[in-house]
C-alpha positions as CSV (number, residue, x, y, z in Angstrom):
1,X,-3.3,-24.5,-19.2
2,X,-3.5,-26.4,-16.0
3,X,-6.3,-25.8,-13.9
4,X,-8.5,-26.4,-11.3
5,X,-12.2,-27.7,-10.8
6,X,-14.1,-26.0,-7.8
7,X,-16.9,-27.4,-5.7
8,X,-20.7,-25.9,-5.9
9,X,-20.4,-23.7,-2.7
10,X,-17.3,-21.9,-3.5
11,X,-17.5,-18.3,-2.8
12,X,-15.6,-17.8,-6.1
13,X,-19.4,-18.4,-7.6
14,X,-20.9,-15.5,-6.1
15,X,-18.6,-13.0,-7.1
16,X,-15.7,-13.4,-4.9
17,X,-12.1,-13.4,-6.4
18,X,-10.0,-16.6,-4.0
19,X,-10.5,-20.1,-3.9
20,X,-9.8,-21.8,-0.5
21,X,-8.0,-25.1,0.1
22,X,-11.4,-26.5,1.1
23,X,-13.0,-25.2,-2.3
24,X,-11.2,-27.4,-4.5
25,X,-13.0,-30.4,-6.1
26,X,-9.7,-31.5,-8.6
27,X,-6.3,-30.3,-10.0
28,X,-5.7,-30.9,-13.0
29,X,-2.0,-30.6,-15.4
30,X,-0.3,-30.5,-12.6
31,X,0.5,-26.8,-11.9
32,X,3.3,-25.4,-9.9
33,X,3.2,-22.8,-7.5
34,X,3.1,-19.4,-8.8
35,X,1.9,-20.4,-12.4
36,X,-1.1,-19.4,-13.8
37,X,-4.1,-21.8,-13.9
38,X,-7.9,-21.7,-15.0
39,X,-10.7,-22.3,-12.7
40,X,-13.6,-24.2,-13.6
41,X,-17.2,-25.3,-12.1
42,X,-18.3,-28.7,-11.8
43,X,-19.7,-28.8,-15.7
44,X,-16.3,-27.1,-17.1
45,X,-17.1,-23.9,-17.5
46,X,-14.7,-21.3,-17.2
47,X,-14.3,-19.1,-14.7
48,X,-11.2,-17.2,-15.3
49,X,-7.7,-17.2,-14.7
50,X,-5.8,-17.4,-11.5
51,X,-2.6,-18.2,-10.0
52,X,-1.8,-20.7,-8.2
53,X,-0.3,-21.4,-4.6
54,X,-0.7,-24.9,-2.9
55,X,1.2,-23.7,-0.1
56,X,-0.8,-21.3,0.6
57,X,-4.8,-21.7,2.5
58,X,-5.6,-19.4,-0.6
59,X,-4.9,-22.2,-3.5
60,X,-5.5,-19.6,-6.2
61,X,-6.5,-16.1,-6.8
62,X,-8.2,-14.9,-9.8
63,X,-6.9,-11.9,-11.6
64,X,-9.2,-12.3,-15.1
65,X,-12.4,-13.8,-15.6
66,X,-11.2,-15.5,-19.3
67,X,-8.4,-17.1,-19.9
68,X,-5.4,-14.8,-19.4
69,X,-1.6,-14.9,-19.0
70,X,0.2,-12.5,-16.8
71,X,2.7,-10.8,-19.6
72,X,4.1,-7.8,-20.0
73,X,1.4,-6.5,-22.2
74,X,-1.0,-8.0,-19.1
75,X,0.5,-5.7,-16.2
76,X,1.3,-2.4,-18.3
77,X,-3.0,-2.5,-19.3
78,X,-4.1,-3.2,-15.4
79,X,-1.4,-0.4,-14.1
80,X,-2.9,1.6,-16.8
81,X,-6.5,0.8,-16.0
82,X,-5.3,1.6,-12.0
83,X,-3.8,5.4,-12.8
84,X,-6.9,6.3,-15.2
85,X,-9.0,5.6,-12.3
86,X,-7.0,7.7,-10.0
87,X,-7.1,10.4,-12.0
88,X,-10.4,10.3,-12.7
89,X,-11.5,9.9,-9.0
90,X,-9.2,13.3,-8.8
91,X,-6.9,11.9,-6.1
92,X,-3.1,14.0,-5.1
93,X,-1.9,12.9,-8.3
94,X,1.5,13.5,-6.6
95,X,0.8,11.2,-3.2
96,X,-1.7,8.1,-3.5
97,X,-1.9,4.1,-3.7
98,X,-1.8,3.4,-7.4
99,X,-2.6,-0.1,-7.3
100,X,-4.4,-2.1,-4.5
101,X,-3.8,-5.7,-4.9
102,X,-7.3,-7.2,-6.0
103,X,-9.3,-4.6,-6.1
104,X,-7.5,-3.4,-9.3
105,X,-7.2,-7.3,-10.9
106,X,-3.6,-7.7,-9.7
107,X,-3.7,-9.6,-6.6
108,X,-1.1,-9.1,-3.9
109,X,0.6,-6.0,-5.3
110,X,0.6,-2.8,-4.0
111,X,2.1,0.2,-5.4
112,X,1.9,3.4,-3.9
113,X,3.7,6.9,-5.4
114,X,5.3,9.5,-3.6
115,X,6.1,12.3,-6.4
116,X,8.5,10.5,-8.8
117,X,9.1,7.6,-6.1
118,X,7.4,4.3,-5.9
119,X,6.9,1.8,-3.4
120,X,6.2,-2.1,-4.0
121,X,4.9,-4.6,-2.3
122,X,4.3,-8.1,-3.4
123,X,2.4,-10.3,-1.3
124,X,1.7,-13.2,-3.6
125,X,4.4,-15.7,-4.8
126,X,2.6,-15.7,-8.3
127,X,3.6,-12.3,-8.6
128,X,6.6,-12.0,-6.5
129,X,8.0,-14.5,-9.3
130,X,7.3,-11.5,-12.0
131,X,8.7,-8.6,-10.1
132,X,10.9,-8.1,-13.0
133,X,7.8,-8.0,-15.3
134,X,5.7,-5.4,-12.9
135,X,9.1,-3.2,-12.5
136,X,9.3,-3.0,-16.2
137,X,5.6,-1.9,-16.9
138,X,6.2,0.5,-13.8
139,X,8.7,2.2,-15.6
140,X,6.5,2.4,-18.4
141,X,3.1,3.4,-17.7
142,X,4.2,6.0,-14.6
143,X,7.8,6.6,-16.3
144,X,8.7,5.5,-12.4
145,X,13.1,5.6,-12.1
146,X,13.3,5.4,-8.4
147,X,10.9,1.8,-7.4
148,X,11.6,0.4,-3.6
149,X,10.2,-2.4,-2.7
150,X,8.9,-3.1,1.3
151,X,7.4,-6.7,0.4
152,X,8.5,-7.1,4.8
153,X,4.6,-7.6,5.4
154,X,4.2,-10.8,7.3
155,X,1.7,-11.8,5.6
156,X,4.1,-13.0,2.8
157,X,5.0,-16.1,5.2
158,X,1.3,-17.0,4.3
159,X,3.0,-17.7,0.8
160,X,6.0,-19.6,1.5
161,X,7.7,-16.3,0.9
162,X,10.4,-14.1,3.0
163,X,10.6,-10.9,4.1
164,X,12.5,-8.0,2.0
165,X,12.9,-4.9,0.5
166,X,15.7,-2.8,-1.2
167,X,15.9,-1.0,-4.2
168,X,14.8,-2.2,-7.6
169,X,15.1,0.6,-9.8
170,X,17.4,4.3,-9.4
171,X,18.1,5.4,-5.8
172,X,16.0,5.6,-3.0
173,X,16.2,9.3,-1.6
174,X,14.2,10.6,1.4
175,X,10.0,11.4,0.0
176,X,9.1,15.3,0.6
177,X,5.6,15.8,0.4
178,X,2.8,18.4,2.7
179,X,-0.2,17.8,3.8
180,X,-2.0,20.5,5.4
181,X,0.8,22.9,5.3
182,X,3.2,20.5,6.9
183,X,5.9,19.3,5.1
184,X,6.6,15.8,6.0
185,X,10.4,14.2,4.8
186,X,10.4,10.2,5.0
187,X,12.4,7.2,4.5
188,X,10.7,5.2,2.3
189,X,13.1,2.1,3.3
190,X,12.6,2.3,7.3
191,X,8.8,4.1,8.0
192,X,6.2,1.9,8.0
193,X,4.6,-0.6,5.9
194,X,4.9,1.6,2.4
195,X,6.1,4.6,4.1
196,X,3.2,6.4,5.2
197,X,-0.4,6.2,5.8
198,X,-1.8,7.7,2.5
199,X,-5.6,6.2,3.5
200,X,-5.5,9.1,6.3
201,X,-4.3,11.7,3.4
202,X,-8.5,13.0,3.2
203,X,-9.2,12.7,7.2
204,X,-6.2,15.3,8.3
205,X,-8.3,18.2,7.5
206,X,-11.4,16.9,9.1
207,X,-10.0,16.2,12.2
208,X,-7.4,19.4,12.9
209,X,-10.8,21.8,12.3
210,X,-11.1,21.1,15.9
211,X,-7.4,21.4,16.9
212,X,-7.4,25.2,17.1
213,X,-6.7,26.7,21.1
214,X,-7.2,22.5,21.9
215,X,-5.2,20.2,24.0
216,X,-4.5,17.1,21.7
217,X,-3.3,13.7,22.1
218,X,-2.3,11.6,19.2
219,X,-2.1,7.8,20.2
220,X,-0.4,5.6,17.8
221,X,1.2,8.4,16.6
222,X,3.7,6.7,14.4
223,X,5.6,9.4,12.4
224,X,3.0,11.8,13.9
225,X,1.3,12.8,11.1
226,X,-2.0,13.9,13.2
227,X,-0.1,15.4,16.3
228,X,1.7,17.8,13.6
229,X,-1.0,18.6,11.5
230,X,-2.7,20.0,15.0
231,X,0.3,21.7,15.8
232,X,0.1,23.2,12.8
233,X,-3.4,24.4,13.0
234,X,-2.7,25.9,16.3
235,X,-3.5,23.5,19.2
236,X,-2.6,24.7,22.3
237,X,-0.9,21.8,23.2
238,X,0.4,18.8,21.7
239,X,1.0,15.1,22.8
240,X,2.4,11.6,20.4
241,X,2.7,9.1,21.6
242,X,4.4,6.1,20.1
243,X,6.6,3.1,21.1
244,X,8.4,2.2,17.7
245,X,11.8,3.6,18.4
246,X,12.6,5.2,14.4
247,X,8.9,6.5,14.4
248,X,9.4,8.9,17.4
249,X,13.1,9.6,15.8
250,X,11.2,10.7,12.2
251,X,8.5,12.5,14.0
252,X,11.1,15.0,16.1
253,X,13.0,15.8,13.0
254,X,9.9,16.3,11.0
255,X,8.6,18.8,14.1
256,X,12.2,20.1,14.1
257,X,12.4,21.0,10.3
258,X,9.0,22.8,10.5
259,X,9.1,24.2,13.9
260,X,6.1,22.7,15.6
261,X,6.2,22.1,19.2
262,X,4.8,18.7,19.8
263,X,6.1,16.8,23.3
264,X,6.6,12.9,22.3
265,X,6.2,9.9,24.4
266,X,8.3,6.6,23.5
267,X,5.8,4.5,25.5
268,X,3.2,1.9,24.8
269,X,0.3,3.6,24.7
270,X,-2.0,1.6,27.3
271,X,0.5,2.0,29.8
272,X,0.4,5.8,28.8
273,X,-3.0,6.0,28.8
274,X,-3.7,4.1,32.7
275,X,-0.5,6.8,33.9
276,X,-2.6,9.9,32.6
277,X,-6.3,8.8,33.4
278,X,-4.7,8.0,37.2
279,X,-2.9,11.9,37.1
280,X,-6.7,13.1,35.8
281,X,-5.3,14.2,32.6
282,X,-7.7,16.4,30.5
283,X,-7.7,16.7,26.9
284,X,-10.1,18.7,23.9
285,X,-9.1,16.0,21.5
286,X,-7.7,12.3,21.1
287,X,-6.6,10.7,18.4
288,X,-6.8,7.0,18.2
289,X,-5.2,5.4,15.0
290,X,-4.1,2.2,16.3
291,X,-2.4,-0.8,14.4
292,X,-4.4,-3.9,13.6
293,X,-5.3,-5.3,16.8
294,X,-6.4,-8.7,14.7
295,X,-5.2,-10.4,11.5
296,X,-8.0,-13.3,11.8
297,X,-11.5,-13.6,12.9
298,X,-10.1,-16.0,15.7
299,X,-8.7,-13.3,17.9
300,X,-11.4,-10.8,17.1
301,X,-12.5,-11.3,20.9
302,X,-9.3,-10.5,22.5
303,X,-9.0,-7.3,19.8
304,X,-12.5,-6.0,21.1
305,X,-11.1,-6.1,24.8
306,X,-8.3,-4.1,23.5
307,X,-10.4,-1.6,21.7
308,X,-12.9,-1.3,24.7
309,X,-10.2,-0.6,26.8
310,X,-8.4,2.6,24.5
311,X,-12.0,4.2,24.3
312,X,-13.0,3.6,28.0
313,X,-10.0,5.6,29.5
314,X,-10.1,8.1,26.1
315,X,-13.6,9.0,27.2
316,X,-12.7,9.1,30.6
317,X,-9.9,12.1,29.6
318,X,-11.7,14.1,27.4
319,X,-13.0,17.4,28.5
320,X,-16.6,18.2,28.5
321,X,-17.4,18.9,24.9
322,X,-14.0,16.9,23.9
323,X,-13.6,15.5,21.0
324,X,-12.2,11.6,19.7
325,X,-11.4,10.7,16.6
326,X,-10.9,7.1,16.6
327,X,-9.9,4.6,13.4
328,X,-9.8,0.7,12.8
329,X,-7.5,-0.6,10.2
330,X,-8.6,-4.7,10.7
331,X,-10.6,-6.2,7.9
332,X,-12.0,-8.1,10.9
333,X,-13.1,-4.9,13.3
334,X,-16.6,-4.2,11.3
335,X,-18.7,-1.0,11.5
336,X,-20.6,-2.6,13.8
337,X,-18.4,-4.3,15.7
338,X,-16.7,-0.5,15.7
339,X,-19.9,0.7,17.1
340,X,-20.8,-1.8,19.2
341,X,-17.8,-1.5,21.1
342,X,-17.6,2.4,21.5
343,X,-21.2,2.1,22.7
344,X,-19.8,-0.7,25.6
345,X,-16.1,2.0,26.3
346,X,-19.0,5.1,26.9
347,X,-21.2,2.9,29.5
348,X,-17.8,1.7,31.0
349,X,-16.9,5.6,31.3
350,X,-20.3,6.9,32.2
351,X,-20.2,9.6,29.1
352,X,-22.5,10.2,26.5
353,X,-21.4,11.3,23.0
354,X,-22.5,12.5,19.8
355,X,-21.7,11.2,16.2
356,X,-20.5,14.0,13.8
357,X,-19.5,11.5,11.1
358,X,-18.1,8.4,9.8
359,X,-14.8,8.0,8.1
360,X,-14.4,5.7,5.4
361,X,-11.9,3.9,3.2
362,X,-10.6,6.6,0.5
363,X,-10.9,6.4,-3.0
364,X,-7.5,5.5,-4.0
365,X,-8.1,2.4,-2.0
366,X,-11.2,0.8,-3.8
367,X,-13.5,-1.3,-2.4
368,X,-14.9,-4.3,-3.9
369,X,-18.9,-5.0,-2.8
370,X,-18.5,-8.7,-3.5
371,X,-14.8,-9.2,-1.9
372,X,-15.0,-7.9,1.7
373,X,-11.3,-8.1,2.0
374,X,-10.9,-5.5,0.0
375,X,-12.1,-3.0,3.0
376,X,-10.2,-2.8,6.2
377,X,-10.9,1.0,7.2
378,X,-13.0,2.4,8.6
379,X,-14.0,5.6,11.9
380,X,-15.6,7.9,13.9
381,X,-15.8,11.0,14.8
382,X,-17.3,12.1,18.2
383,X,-18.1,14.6,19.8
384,X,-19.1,14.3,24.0
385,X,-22.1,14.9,25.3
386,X,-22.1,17.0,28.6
387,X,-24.5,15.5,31.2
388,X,-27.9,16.8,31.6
């Protein structure tokens, strides 16, 4: 097995799973991209099994901690491994992410199940050459017919790879599911990313408890799974707000098929935001579930001047006891950079709030302590403060 031999600092040494360009100390048997390689330290010992990328700023990424090849055998035991702990965590075992790239030992896959429907995406060129491979142990562990892939992330230009998506096993048909007694009907080709946002699956609940006789806005509504679920538990008025084109499309028909009234906004929501806060809009709840505002720690600053922003002027709309709920999907956005920033966006609107809670990443997305990676979500939920 080709391999490669690591300097002393490498964060692979301390627990963590990828070994950067600037990490490497030798390469040895000349390995091609996307083949499997060992890594070792500086006195040859092992330290597992990776594969390899030199194209890529992340030259390998270990999947086993012995040596290991990625067979059939390989991919049915980790999908395995992945759906026992689902179950055992007692997730929808009808609507969840099955697999989540390194946190269950298969890195750059992501597999998430809608009924008797999967979704694939492959983000890695090691295992983007073994699609066939991870289709077939699909099939076998889950007994999955209908797999569609959406490996469209951008990220996969990190990789030397392009963009795509189709079907790669039986027929892709529209995914029915509910949540909260709203039946939601997607195409898992077009909606986003995977199809739909299954780490918000657990926070729907929390949040529509205080939707009842409220005014709501949902910002970033996408297929407006929020702005429904308040409809639904009897908000007294409903706005989404969205800018993708075939997200407000899918979020009419799904109001239309379950007879919600929600009135939609195809507008970016900044502009729709400084429009309202100038007509002195009032609202009893806002949503805020935006995309990630940052891919890399370099334009962290400029994503904190965006956050700051949304919160100032959501703070400046809500009514006196209003409440936000307000998300962060960027590995890069920490907790406290979170919090630091909702602190700055309540001075900036002269309000004072109170924390009910914290939302965190759910269990069918696991998080790994020694890969920080591994955790991108994160929330709050506030309450405002009246002044004294």
């Amino acid at each position: 097995m080709a391999g490669i031999v690591i300097r002393p600092r490498a964060r692979i040494l301390h627990g963590h799973d990828w070994v950067f360009s600037s990490e490497l100390l030798k390469v040895f048997g000349n390995p091609a991209d996307g083949d499997v390689i060992s890594i070792k330290d500086g006195r040859d010992r092992m330290l597992g099994s990776a594969i390899w990328n030199s194209k890529s700023q992340i030259v390998a990424r270990r999947f086993s901690h012995r040596r290991q090849e990625l067979d059939l055998d390989f991919f049915k035991r980790r999908i395995a491994q992945a759906a026992e702990y689902r179950e055992r965590r007692k997730v929808n075992p009808q609507l969840h992410r099955v697999v989540w790239s390194e946190s269950d030992g298969l890195p750059g896959v992501i597999l998430d199940r809608y009924g008797e429907q999967f979704v694939l995406q492959l983000t890695t060129l090691g295992m983007d050459q073994r699609k066939e491979m991870l289709v077939d142990a699909i099939r076998e562990v889950l007994g999955g017919r209908n797999i569609i892939e959406r490996s469209d992330a951008a990220v996969r230009r990190a990789e030397g790879l392009p963009q795509t998506s189709g079907v790669l096993g039986g027929e892709a048909a529209e995914a029915e599911f509910e949540i909260c007694g709203v039946k939601f009907f997607i195409d898992l080709l077009s909606a986003q990313k995977t199809g739909f946002y299954l780490d918000q699956i657990s926070h729907y609940p929390v949040v529509t408890e205080f939707a009842a006789g409220r005014r709501v806005l949902d910002c970033f509504s996408n297929e407006g799974a929020f702005a429904l679920i308040c409809a639904q538990a009897g908000a007294s008025e409903v706005i989404g707000v969205e800018l993708q084109t075939n997200a407000i499309a899918a979020a009419r028909e799904n109001a239309k098929r379950n007879q919600l009234a929600v009135r939609w906004v195809e507008q970016d929501v900044f502009v729709y935001l400084r429009a309202a806060e100038k007509a002195e809009a009032q609202f009893d709840l806002i949503v805020l579930d935006p995309p990630s505002f940052t891919k890399t720690k370099s334009s962290v600053r400029d994503a904190v001047r965006g956050y700051r922003e949304l919160h100032m002027r959501a703070f400046k709309m809500l009514s006196r006891d209003g409440i936000l709920a307000t998300f962060s999907c960027s590995h890069h956005i920490t907790d406290a950079i979170l919090s630091e920033t909702i602190s700055a966006a309540l001075v900036d609107a002269r309000r004072s709030a109170r924390q009910l809670r914290r939302f965190e990443q759910a269990l069918d997305h696991p998080v790994l302590p020694t890969m920080p990676e591994t955790e991108y979500f994160k929330g709050v939920l506030l309450e405002m403060k009246p002044s004294i």
